[in-house]
C-alpha positions as CSV (number, residue, x, y, z in Angstrom):
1,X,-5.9,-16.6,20.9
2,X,-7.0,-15.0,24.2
3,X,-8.5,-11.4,24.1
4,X,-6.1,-8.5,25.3
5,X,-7.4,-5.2,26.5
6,X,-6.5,-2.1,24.4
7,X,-6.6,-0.1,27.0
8,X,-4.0,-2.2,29.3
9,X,-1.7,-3.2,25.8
10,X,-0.9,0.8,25.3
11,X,-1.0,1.9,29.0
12,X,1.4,-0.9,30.3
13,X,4.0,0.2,27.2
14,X,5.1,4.0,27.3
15,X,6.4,3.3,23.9
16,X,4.8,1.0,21.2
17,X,6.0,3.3,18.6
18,X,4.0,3.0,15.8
19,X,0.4,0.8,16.0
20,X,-1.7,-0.3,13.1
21,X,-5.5,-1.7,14.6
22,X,-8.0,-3.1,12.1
23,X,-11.1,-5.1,12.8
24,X,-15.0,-4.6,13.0
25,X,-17.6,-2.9,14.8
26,X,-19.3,-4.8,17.5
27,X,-22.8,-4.6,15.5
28,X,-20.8,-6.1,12.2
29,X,-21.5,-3.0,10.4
30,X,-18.2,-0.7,10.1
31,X,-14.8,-1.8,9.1
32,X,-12.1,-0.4,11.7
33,X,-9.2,1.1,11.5
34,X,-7.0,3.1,13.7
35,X,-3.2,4.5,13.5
36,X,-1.2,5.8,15.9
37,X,2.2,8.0,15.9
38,X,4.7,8.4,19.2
39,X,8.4,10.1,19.6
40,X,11.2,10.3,21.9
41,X,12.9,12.8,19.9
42,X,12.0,16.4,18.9
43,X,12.1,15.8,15.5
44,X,9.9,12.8,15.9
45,X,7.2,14.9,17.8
46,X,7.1,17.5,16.1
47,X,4.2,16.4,13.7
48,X,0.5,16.4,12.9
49,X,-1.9,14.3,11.0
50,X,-3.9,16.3,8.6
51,X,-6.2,15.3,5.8
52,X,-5.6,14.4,2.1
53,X,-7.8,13.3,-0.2
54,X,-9.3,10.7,0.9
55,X,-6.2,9.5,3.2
56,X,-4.1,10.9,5.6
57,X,-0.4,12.3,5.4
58,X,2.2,13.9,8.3
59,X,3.6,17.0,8.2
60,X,5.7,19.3,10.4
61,X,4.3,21.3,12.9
62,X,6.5,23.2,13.3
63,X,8.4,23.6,9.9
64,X,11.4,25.7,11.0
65,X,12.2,22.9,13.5
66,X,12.1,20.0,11.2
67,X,15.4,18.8,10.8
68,X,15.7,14.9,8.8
69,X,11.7,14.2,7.3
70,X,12.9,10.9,5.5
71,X,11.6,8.3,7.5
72,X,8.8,10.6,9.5
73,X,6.8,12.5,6.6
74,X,5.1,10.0,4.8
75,X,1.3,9.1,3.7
76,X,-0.1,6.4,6.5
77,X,-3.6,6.1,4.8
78,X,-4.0,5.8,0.9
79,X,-7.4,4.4,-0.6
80,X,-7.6,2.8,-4.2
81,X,-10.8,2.0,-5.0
82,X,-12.4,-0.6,-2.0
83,X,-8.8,-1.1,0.0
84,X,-7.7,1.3,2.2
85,X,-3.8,0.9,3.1
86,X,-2.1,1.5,6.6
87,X,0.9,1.7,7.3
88,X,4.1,3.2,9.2
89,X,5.8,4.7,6.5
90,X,6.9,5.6,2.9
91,X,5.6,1.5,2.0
92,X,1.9,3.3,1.8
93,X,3.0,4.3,-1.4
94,X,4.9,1.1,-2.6
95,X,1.3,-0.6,-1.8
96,X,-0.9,1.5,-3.6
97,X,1.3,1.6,-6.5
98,X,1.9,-2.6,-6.9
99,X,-2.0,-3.4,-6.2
100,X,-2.7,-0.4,-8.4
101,X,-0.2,-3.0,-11.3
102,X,-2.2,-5.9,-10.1
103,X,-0.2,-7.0,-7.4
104,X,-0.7,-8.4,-3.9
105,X,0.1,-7.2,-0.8
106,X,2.3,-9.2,-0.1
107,X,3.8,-8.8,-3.7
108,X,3.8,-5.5,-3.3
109,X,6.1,-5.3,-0.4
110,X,8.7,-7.5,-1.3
111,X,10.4,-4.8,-2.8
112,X,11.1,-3.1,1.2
113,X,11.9,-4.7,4.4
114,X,12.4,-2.5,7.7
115,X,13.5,0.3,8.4
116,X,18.0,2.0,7.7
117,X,17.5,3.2,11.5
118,X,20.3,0.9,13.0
119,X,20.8,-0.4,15.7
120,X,16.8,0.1,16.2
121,X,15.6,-1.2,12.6
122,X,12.3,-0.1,13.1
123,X,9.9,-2.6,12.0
124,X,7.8,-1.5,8.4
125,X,3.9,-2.4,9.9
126,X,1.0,-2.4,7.2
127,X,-2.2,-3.3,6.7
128,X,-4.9,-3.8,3.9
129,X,-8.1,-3.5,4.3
130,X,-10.8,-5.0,1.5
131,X,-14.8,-4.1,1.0
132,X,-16.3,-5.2,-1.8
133,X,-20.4,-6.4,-2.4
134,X,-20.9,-6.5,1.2
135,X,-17.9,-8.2,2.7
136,X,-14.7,-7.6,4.5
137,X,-11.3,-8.9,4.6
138,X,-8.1,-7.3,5.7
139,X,-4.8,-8.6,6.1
140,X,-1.9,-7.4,8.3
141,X,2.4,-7.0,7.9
142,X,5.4,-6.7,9.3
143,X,9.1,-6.6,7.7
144,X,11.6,-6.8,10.6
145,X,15.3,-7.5,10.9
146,X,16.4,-10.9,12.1
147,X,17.1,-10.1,16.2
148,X,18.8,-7.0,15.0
149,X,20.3,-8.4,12.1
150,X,20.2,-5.9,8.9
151,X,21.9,-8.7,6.3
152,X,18.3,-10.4,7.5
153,X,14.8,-9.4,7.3
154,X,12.1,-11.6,8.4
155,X,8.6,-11.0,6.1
156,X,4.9,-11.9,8.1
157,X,1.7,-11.9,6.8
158,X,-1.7,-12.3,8.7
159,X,-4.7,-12.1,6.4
160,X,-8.4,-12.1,8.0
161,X,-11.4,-13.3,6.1
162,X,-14.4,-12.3,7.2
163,X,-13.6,-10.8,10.7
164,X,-15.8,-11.2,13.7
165,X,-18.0,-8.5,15.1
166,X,-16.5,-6.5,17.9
167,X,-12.7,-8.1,17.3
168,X,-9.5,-6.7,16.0
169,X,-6.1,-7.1,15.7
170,X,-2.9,-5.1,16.5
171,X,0.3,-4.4,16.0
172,X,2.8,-2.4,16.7
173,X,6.5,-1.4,16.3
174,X,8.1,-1.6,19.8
175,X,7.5,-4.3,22.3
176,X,8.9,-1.5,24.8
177,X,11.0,1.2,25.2
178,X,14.8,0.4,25.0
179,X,18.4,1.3,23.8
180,X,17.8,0.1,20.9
181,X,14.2,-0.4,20.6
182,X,13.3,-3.9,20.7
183,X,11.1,-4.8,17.6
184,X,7.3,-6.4,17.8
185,X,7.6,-9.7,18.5
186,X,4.2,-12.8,17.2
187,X,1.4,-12.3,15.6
188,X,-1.2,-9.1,16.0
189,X,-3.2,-9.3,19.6
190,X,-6.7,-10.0,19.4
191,X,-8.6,-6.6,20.7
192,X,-12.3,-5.2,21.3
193,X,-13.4,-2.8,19.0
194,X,-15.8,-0.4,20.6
195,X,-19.1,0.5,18.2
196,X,-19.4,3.9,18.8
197,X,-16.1,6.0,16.5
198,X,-15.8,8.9,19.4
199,X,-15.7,5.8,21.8
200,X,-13.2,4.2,20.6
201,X,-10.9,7.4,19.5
202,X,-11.3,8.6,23.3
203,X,-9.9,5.2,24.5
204,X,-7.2,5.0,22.4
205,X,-5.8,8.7,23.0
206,X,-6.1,8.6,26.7
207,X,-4.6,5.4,26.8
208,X,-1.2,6.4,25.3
209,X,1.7,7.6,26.9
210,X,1.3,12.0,27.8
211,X,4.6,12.2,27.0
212,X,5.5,10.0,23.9
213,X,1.9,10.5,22.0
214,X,1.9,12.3,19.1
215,X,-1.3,11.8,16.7
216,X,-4.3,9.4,15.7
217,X,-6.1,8.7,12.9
218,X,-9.5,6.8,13.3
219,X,-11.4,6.0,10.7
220,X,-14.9,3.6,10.6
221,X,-16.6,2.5,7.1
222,X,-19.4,1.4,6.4
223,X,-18.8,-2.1,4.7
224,X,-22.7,-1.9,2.6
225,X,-21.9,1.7,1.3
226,X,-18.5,2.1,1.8
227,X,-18.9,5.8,3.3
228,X,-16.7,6.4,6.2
229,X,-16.2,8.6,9.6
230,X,-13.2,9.9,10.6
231,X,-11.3,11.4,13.1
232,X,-7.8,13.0,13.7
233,X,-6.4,13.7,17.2
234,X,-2.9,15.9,16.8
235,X,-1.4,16.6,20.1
236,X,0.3,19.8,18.8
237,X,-2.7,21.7,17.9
């Protein structure tokens, strides 16, 4: 698979939605992840990123103006034990809770598909990311309706063992904007991950949309230790 540029992916598309990136830091030390929100509507944009726990969760910012939170206030980031789970909605939870019981992943999730948003049927992305004794895995899905199809979903699953230094994959909701939104389409494009976290969050921010962006979560572990870095950027502050 050839190489895209980050950069170019999220500045040729005003709105990919929702993206999921996971890979590894160019020296082979840090697991990546990165998670990304956008909105077209007010309700949509009208939220934050803030800490909790050791994850991440959205919430209103402005509270009096939040008007339907079903499918927009949700946990992206949940860690139990070594796997830290991404994803674009309420399936964070369905994750955690089936590995928690000794499930897969992929186990997990067959209990969802995408999203009740017709005709849009926004794509349910997650990933999975696994450190344990030194090495890294992580695997990568999407639930999507059949070319618009809701009596259909079609369920992928990418797993990565043992990721290259300084690649990454990702994936994304929307292959553009549209009436309705047309969902993801192949497997996650290969991407550089840059080493340094500030980098990397600086790239990703600047390269989204002014007008659709709404928050990023960034988050680099250290695969020996299993500490991590993070950082948030909310554009309502």
């Amino acid at each position: 698979m050839k190489m895209v540029s980050i950069e170019k992916e999220l500045q040729g598309n005003s709105y990919p939605g929702r993206g999921i990136i996971i890979g590894r830091s160019k020296d082979g030390s840090q697991a990546v992840t990165a998670y990304f929100i956008m909105g077209r509507s007010e309700n949509s944009r009208n939220r934050v990123f803030v800490e909790e726990g050791a994850g991440i969760r959205t919430q209103a910012f402005d509270p009096s103006k939040l008007t339907d939170p079903s499918l927009i206030i949700y946990a992206p980031v949940r860690v139990l034990g070594n796997k830290t789970i991404v994803t674009n909605g309420d399936q964070t939870d369905t994750i955690y809770e089936g590995m928690d019981s000794q499930m897969t992943f992929e186990q997990s999730l067959r209990s969802r598909e995408f999203e009740p948003d017709g005709p849009n049927y926004t794509p349910r992305i997650s990933g999975i990311m696994h450190l344990e004794d030194g090495r890294y895995n992580y695997a990568m899905s999407i639930l999507k309706s059949n070319n618009g199809n809701p009596e259909s979903c079609s369920r992928y699953t990418f797993a990565y063992e043992n990721p290259v230094a300084g690649e990454g994959h990702f994936i994304h909701t929307y292959m553009q904007d549209g009436n309705p939104l047309p969902s993801f389409e192949g497997e996650p494009k290969l991407i550089g991950i840059d080493q340094d976290i500030d980098a990397f969050t600086e790239t990703l921010w600047n390269s989204l949309n002014e007008d659709n962006k709404v928050s990023l979560f960034v988050r680099y572990i250290d695969i020996a230790s299993g500490t991590y870095e993070t950082k948030i950027v909310n554009k309502n502050m």
